[in-house]
C-alpha positions in Angstrom: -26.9 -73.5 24.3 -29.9 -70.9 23.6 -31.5 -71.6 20.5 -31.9 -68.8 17.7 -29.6 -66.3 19.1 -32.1 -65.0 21.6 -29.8 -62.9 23.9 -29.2 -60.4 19.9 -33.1 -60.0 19.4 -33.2 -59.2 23.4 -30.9 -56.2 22.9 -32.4 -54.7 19.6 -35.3 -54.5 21.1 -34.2 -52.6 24.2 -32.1 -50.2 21.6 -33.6 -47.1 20.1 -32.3 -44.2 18.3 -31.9 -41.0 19.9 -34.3 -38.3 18.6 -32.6 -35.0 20.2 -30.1 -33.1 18.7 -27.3 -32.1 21.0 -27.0 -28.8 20.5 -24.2 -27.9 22.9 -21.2 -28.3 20.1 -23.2 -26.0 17.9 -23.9 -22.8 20.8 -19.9 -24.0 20.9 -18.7 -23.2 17.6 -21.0 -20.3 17.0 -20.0 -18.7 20.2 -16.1 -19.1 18.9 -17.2 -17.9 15.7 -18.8 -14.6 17.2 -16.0 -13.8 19.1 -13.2 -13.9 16.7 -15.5 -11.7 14.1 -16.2 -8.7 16.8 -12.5 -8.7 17.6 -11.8 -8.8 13.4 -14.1 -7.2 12.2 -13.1 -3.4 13.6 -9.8 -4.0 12.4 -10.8 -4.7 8.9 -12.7 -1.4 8.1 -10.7 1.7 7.0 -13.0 4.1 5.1 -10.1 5.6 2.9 -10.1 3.4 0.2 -6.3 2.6 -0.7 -4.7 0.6 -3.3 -2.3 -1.0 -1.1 1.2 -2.6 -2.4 1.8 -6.2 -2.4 4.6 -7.8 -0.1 6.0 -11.1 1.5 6.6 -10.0 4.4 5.0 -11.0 7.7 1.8 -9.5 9.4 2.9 -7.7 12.5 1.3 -8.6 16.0 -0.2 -5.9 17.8 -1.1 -5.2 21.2 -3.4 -2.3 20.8 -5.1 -0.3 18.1 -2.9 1.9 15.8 -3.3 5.3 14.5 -3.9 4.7 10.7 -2.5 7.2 8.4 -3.6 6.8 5.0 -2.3 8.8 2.0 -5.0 8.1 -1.1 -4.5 8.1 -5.0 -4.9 12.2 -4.9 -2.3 12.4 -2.4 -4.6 13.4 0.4 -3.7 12.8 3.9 -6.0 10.9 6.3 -5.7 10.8 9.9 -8.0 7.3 10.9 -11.1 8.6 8.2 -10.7 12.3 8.9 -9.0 14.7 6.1 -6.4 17.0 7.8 -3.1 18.9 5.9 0.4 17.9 6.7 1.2 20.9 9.0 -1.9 19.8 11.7 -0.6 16.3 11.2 1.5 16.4 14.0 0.1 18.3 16.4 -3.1 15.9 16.2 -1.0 12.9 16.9 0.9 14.2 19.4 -3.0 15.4 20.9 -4.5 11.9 20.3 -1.6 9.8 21.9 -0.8 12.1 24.5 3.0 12.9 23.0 3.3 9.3 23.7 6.4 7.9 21.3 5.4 4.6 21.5 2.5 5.1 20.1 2.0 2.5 17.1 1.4 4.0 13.7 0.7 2.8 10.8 0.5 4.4 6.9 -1.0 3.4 4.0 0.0 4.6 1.1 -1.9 4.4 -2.2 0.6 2.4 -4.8 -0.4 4.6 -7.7 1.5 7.7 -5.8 5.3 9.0 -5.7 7.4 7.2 -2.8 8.6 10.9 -1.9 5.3 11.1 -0.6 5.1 8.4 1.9 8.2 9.1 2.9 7.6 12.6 3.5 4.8 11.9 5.7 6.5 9.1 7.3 9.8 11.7 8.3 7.1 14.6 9.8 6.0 11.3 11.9 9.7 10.3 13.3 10.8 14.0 13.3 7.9 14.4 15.6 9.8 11.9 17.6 7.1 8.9 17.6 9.5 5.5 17.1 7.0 2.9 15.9 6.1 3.8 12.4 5.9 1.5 9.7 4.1 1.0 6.6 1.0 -1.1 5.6 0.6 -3.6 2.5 -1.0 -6.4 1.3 0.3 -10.0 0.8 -0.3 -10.9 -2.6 -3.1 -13.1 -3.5 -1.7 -16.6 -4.9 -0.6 -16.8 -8.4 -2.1 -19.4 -10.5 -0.3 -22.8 -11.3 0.4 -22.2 -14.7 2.3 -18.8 -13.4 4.1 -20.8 -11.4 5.1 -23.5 -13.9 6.0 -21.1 -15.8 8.7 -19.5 -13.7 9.7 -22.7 -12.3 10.9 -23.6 -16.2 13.1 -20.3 -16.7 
């Protein structure tokens, strides 16, 4: 029997912390990180600013960039950031997609103006003969627990 527990104090001795940082998980993450921003980040930015409605419904997947149509609080149509009227509309869509219906196009519409006018820009789209228009909002941003309570009495 080995006195004192000799083979322990054998194999502390021979132990010792590891000073370098393993940097490989970091480079990792960051590299994920990077990645997923450039690919967000392009898709985020519209220049029009637009007070957009709120809805439950669904984001839609895409495979490739849309057109962005956005009608502002003046009632001011916007193709991507540029300013053009409603009768040029057209004709520049039909220019930038190639007269391509299945082009994907999206409008944003300020909620402060009259439907008419979303629709009315939305109709010069499909009368145009595009077939994948639809409209942009927001999902609303959670309501707070008392709001909720409160509804969930009634």
């Amino acid at each position: 029997m080995p006195s004192g527990g000799g083979g322990r104090r054998g194999y502390r001795r021979s132990f010792r912390p590891m000073s370098d940082i393993n940097v490989t998980p970091l480079v990792d993450v960051m590299l994920v990180l990077l990645i997923v921003f450039m690919v967000t980040a392009p898709l985020l930015t519209v220049a029009v600013p637009v007070d957009l409605p709120k809805t439950q419904a669904k984001s839609v997947n895409q495979d490739k960039e849309p057109l962005i149509i956005s009608i502002d609080s003046k009632a001011r149509v916007y193709l991507q950031e540029n300013l053009v009227d409603m009768p040029s509309l057209v004709n520049k869509l039909k220019s930038i997609t190639g007269s391509n219906p299945d082009a994907r196009i999206f409008v944003r519409g300020d909620q402060s103006i009259a439907y008419g006018r979303i629709m009315e820009v939305m109709g010069n789209i499909s009368a145009a003969g595009f077939k994948k228009v639809a409209l942009v909002a927001e999902m609303p941003k959670s309501e707070p627990a008392s709001t909720s309570k409160a509804r969930n009495k009634r």
